[in-house]
C-alpha positions in Angstrom: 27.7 68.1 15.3 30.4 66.6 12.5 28.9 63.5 11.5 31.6 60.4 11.2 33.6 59.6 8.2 31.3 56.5 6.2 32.5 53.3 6.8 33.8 51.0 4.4 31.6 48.1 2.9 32.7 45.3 5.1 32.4 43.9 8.9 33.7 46.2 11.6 34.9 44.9 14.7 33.3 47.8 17.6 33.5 48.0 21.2 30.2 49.2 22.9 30.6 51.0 26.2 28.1 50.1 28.8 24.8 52.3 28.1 23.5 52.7 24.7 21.8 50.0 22.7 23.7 48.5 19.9 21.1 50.8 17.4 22.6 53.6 19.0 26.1 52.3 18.1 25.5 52.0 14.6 23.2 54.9 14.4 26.4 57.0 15.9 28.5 55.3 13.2 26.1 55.6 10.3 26.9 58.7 7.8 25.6 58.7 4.2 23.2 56.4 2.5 25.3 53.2 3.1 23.2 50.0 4.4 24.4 49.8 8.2 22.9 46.8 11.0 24.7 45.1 13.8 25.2 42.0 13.8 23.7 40.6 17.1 22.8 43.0 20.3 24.3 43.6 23.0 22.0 44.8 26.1 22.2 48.5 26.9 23.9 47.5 30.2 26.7 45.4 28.5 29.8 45.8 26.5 31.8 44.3 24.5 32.5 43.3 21.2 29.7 44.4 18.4 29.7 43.9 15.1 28.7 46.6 12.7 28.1 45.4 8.9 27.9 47.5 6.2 26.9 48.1 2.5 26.7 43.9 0.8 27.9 43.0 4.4 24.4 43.5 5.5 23.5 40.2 3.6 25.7 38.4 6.0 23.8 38.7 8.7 22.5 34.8 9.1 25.8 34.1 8.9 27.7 36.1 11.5 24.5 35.8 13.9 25.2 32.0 14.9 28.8 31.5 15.3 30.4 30.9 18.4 30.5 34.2 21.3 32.8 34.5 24.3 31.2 36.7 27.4 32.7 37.1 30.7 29.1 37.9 33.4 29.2 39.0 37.0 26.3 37.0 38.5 25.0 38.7 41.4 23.3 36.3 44.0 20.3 36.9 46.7 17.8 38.5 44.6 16.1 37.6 40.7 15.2 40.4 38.7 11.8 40.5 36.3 14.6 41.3 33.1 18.0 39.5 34.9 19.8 42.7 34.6 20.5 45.3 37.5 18.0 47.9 36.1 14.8 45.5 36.4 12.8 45.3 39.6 13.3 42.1 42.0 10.9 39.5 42.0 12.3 37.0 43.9 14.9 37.0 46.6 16.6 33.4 47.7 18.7 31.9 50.5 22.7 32.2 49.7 24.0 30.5 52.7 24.6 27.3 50.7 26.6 28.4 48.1 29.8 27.0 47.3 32.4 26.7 44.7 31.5 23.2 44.0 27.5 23.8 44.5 28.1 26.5 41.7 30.1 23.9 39.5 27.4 21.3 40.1 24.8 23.8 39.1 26.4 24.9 35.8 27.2 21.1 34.5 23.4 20.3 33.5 23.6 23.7 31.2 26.4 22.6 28.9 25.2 21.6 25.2 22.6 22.1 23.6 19.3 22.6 25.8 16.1 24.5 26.2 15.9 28.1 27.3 13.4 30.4 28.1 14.1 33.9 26.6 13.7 36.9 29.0 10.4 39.1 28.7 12.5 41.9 28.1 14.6 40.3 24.6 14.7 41.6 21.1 12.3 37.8 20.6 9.3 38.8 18.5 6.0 38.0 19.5 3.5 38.7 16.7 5.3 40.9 15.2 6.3 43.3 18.1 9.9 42.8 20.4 8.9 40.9 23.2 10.5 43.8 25.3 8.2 46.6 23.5 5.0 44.8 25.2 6.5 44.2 28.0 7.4 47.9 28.6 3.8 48.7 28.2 3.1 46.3 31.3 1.8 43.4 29.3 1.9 39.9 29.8 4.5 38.2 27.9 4.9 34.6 27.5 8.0 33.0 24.9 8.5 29.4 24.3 11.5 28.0 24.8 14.4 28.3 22.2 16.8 25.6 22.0 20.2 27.1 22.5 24.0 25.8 23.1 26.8 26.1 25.9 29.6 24.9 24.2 32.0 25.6 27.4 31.5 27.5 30.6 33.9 28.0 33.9 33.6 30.1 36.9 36.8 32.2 37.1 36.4 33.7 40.4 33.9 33.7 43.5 32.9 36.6 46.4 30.4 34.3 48.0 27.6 34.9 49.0 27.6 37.9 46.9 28.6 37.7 43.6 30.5 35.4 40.9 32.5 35.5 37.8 31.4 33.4 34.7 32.6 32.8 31.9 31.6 31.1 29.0 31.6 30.4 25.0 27.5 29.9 23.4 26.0 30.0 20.0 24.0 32.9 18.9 20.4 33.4 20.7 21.7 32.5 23.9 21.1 34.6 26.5 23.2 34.7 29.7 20.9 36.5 31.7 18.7 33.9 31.3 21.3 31.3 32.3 21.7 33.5 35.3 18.1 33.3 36.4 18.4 29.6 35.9 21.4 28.8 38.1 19.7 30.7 40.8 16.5 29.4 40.3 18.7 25.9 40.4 20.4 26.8 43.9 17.8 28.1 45.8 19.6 31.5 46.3 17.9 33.3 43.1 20.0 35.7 40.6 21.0 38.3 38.3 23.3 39.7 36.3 24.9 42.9 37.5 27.7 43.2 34.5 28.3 41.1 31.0 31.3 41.8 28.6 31.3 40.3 25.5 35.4 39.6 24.8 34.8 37.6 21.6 33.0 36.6 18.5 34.4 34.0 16.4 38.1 34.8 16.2 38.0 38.3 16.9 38.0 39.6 20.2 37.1 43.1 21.6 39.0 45.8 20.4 38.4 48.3 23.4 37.1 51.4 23.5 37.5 54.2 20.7 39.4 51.6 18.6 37.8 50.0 15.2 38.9 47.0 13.0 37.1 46.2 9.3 37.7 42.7 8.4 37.1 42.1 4.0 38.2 39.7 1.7 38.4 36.3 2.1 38.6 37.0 6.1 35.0 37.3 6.2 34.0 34.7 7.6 36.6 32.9 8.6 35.2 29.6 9.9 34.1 28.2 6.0 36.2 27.0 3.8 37.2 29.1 0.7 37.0 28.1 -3.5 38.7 30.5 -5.7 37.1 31.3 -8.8 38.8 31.6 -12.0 38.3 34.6 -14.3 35.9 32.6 -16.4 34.2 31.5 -13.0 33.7 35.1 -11.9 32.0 36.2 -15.0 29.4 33.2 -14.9 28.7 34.2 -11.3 25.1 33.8 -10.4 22.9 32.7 -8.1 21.8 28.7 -8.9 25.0 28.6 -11.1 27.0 25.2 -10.4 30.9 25.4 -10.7 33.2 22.3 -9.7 33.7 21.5 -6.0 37.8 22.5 -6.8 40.4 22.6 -4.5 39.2 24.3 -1.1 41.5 26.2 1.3 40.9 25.3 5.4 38.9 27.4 7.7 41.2 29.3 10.0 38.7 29.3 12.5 37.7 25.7 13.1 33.8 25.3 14.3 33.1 23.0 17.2 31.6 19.8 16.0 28.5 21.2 17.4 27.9 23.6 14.4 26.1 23.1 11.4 28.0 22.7 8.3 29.2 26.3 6.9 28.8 27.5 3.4 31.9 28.4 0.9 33.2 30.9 0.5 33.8 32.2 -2.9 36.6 34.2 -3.6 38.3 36.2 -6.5 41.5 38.6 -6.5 41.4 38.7 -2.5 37.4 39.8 -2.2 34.7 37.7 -1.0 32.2 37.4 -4.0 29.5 35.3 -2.6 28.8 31.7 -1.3 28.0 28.6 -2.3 26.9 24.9 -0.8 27.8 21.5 -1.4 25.8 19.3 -3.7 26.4 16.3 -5.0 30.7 17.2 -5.3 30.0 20.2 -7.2 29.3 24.0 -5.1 25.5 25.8 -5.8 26.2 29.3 -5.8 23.5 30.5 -2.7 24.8 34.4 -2.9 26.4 36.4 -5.0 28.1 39.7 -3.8 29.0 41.7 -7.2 31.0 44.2 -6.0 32.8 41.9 -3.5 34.1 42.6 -0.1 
């Protein structure tokens, strides 16, 4: 089988088709020794948008994983399943005869901002060491504490009651919509799951669709911090701990909801992203350095 040209250090913008795990995707994508990783699963029974970093990109990883995602779920009502998706085995079946556009909209409101969630058994969540979901495939017990997670904005964009509903909504990385599925049935009495979940967007970059490919490098990156240009003399002083002056700073394009922590700077020179920095005391500690650049 003819293995696929190497991908260029950077981010890649992928779609995943429904099926394969997002290892999978960048295993089917990897070809010589480059560094490959994803940058945030995807479900083997969703698609969408995935993000495939490679070579220095890799180090991005804490950085990519938090911003702000856009997925569009089909919520399937009637019946809760042990993992929340249509391939797990019903545990719980509920009474649907009260549902109503404006019982659903009264049942997503307490969701929105930040609040606690309880992962599903069956998430990439470590427990001792192990993915939750590896124990849970052997048939033991798992138990994970609640992780504190945001709904920036959510809206229902289309009902078939009593079967089924359309969601869509925009979250921080770690949420996980099927468990906000299990909790708005749990919420309404009529228990749920989710039968389909398409991620459309990440940040400012939506899905390409299927077969197509977009690398995003240079001062693109990561488009929601703001930017300081080095000089020639900056670049070669480059290091991590070194100090430069705070400078003039070019906008984000992507603006963060003011529910975001502050991001880092980007540091720039000759159109590559070279590493990144943090505020202190009007000046910018260099936190990364990326010697090749991106």
């Amino acid at each position: 089988m003819e293995r696929p040209a190497p991908l260029a250090p950077g981010v890649h913008l992928v779609h995943k088709p429904v099926g394969p795990s997002s290892h999978a995707v960048v295993e089917g994508l990897r070809s010589g020794k480059a560094r490959m990783c994803h940058g945030g699963a995807l479900d083997p029974f969703a698609e969408g948008l995935l993000l495939v970093l490679v070579g220095e990109a890799t180090r991005l990883f804490p950085y990519l994983h938090g911003v702000p995602k856009r997925y569009v779920a089909e919520v399937a009502w009637g019946a809760e399943t042990d993992n929340g998706d249509p391939a797990g085995e019903v545990v719980a079946h509920g009474d649907t005869a009260d549902l109503t556009p404006a019982a659903l909209d009264a049942a997503l409101a307490p969701f929105r901002g930040w609040h606690e969630q309880v992962p599903p058994v069956t998430s990439n969540k470590r427990v001792e060491g192990e993915r939750a979901w590896v124990r849970a495939a052997r048939g033991e017990a798992v138990a994970l504490p609640p992780s504190r997670v945001l709904l920036s904005a959510g809206r229902w964009l289309r009902h078939d009651l009593p079967r089924r509903s359309a969601l869509e909504i925009d979250v921080a990385g770690g949420f996980y919509v099927r468990a906000l599925a299990r909790e708005l049935g749990r919420a309404t009495g009529a228990r749920a799951h989710l039968t389909a979940l398409h991620r459309t967007a990440i940040g400012p970059w939506g899905d390409p669709g299927p077969g197509a490919t977009r690398r995003i490098q240079g001062e693109a990156v990561l488009p929601w911090c703001p930017v300081r240009r080095l000089t020639v003399a900056e670049r070669a002083e480059l290091a991590v701990g070194a100090t430069f002056p705070r400078g003039d700073l070019r906008a984000p394009s992507f603006v963060l909801p003011p529910e975001y922590p502050t991001p880092p700077v980007v540091l720039a020179a000759e159109g590559r992203m070279v590493g990144l920095a943090e505020a202190r005391d009007g000046a910018l500690g260099v936190t990364l350095v990326i010697a090749r650049g991106l």
